[in-house]
Backbone as CSV, one residue per row, in Angstrom:
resi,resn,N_x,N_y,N_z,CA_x,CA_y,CA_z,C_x,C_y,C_z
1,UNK,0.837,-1.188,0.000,0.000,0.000,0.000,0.884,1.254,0.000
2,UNK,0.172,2.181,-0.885,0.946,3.562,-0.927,1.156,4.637,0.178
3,UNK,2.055,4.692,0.558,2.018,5.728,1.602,2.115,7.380,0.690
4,UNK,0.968,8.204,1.391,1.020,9.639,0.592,1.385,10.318,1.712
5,UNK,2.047,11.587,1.352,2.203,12.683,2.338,1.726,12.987,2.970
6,UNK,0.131,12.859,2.608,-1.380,13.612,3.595,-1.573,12.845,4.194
7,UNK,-0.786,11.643,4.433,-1.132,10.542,5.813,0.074,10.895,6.966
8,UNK,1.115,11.331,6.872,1.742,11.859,7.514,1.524,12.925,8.703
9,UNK,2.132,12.589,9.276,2.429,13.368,10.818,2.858,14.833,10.157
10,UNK,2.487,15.814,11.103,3.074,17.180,11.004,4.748,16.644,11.181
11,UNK,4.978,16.344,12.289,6.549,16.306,12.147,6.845,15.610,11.004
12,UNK,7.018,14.398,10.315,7.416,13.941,9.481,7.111,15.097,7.925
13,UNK,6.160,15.147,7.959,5.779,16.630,6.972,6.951,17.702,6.468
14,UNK,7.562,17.643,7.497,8.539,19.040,8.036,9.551,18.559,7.431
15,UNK,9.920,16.774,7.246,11.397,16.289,6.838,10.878,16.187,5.471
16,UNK,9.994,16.099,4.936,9.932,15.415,3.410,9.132,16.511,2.202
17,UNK,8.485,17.701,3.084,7.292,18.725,2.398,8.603,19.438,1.153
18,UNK,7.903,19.359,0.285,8.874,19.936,-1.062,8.720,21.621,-1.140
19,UNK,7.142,21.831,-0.663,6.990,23.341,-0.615,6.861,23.804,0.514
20,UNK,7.025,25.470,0.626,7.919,25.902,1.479,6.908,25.756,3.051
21,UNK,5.117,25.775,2.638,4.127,25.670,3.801,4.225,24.529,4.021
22,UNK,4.494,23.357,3.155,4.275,22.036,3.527,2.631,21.767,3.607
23,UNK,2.182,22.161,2.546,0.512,22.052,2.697,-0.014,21.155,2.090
24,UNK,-0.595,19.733,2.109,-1.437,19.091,1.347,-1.868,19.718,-0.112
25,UNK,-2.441,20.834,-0.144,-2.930,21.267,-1.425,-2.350,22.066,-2.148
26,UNK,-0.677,22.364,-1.263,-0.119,23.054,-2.438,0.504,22.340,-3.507
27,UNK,0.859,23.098,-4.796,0.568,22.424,-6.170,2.309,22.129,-6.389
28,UNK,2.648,21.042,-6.904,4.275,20.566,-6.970,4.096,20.291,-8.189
29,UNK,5.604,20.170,-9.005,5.578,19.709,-10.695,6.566,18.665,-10.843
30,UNK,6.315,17.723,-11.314,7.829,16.650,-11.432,8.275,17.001,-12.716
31,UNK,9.607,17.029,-12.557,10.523,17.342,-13.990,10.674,15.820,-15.012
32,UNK,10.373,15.152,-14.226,10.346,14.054,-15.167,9.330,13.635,-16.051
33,UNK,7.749,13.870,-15.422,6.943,13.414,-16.687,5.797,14.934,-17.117
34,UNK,6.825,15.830,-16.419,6.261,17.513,-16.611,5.191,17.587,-16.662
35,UNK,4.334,16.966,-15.320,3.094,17.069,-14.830,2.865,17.824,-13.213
36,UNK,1.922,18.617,-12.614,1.943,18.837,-11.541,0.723,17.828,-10.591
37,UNK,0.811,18.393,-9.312,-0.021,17.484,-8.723,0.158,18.256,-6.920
38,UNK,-1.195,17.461,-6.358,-1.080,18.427,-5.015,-0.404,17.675,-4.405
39,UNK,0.799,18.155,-3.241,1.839,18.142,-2.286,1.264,16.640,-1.836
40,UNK,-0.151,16.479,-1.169,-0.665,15.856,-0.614,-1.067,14.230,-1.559
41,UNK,-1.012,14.419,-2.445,-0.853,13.245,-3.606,0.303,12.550,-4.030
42,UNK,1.944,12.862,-2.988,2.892,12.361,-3.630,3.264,11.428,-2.998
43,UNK,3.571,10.448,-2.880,3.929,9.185,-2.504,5.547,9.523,-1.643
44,UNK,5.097,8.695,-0.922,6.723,8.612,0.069,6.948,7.166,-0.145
45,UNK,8.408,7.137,-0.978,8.889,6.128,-1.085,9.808,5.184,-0.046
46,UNK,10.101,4.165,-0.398,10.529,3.081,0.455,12.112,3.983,0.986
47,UNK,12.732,4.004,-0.335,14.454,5.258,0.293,14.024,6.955,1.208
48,UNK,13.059,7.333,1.524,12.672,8.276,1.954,12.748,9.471,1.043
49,UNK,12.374,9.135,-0.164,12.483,10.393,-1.160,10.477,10.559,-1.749
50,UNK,9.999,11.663,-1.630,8.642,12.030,-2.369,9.051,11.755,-3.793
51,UNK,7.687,11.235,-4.298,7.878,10.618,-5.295,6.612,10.867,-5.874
52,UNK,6.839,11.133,-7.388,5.562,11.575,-8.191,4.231,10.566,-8.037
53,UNK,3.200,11.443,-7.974,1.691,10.610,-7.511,1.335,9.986,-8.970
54,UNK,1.861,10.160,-9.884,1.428,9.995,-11.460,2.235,7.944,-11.618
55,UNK,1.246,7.085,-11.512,1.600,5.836,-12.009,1.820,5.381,-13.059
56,UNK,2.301,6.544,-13.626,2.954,5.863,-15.087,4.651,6.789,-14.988
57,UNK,4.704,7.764,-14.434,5.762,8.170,-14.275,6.990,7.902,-13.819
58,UNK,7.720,7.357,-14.920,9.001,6.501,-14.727,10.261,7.123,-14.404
59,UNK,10.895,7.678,-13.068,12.347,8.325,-13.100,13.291,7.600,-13.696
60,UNK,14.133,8.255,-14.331,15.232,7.605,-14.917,16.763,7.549,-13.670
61,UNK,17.241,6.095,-13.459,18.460,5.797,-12.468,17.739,6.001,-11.174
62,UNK,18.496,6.453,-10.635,18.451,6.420,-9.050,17.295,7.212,-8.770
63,UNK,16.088,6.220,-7.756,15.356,6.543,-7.315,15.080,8.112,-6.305
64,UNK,16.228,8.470,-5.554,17.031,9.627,-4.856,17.388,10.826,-5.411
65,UNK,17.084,10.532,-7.101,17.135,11.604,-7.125,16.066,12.619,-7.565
66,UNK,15.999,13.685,-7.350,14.844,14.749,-7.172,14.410,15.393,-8.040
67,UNK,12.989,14.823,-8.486,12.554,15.253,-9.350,11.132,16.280,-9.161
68,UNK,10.810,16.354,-7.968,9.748,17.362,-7.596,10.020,18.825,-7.160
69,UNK,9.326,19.640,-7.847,9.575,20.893,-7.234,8.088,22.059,-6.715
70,UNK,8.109,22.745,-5.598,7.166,23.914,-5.727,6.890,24.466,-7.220
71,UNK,5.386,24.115,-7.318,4.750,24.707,-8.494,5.460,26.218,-8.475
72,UNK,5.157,27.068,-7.775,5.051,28.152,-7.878,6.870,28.944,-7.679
73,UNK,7.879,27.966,-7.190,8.787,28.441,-6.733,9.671,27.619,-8.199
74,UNK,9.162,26.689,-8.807,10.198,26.745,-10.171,9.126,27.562,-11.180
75,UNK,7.986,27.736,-11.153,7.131,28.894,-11.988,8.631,30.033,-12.111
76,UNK,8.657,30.394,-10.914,9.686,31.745,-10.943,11.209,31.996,-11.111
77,UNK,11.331,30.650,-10.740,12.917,30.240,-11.162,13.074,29.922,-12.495
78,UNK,12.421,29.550,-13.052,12.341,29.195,-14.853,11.793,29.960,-15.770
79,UNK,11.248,31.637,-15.368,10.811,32.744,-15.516,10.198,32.704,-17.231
80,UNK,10.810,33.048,-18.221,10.414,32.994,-19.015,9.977,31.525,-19.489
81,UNK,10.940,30.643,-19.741,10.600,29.005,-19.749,8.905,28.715,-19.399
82,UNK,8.672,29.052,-18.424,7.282,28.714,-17.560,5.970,29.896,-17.347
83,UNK,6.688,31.287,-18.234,5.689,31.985,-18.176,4.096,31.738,-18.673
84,UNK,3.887,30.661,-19.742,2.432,30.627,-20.226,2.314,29.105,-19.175
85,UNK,2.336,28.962,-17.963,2.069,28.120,-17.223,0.939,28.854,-16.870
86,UNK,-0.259,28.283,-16.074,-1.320,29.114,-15.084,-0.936,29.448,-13.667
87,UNK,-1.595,29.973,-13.019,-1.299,30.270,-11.712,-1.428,29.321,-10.642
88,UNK,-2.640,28.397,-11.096,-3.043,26.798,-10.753,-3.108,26.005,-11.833
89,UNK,-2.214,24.894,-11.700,-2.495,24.332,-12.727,-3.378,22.947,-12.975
90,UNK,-3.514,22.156,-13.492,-4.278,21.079,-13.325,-4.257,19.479,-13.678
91,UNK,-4.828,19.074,-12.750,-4.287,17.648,-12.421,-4.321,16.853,-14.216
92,UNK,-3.207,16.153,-14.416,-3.341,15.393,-15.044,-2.342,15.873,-16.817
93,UNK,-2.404,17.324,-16.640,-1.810,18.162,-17.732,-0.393,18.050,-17.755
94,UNK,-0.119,18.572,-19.033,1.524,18.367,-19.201,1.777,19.434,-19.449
95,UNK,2.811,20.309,-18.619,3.565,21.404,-18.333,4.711,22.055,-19.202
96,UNK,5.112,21.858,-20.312,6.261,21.987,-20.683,7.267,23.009,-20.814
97,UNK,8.270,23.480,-20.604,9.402,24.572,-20.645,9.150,25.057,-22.150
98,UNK,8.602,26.033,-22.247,9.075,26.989,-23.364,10.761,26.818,-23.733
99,UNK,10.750,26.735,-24.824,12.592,26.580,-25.042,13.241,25.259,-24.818
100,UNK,12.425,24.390,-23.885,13.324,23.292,-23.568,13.717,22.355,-24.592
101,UNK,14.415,21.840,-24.731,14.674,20.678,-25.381,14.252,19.503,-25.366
102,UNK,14.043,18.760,-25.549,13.022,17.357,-25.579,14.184,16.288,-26.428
């Protein structure tokens, strides 16, 4: 059975929350299958790393490494890249970097 974030303890919350409130409904994006999803939908994996809620989303190598970020805090770090993103975005959509490479 899947363990999600929103089953978690406040303290444990505090070690694993990707965004900066640590809120169930705030909105996260995985760089790997450039989809977002709420905080509270991401799976805590067996190595202690959050892990995309999307079951088809395959990381490539090592499980450890980090592929989730604050919706809103790579929105602004990737500035132009992510400008025609929404302000909320929505479950299930694919996000892509203006400019990126594929």
């Amino acid at each position: 059975m899947k363990k999600l974030y929103r089953d978690l303890t406040q303290e444990a919350k505090a070690s694993y929350g990707i965004t900066e409130d640590r809120n169930d409904e705030s909105w996260v994006y995985c760089t790997t299958c450039d989809r977002a999803m709420k905080q509270g939908d991401c799976i805590v994996g067996e190595h202690g790393v959050m892990q995309c809620a999307y079951d088809d989303c395959m990381p490539e190598g090592n499980l450890a490494f980090q592929s989730l970020y604050g919706w809103d805090a790579l929105q602004q770090e990737l500035g132009g890249e992510a400008a025609h993103w929404p302000e909320k975005p929505e479950w299930g959509k694919r996000y892509e970097r203006r400019g990126a490479s594929s």
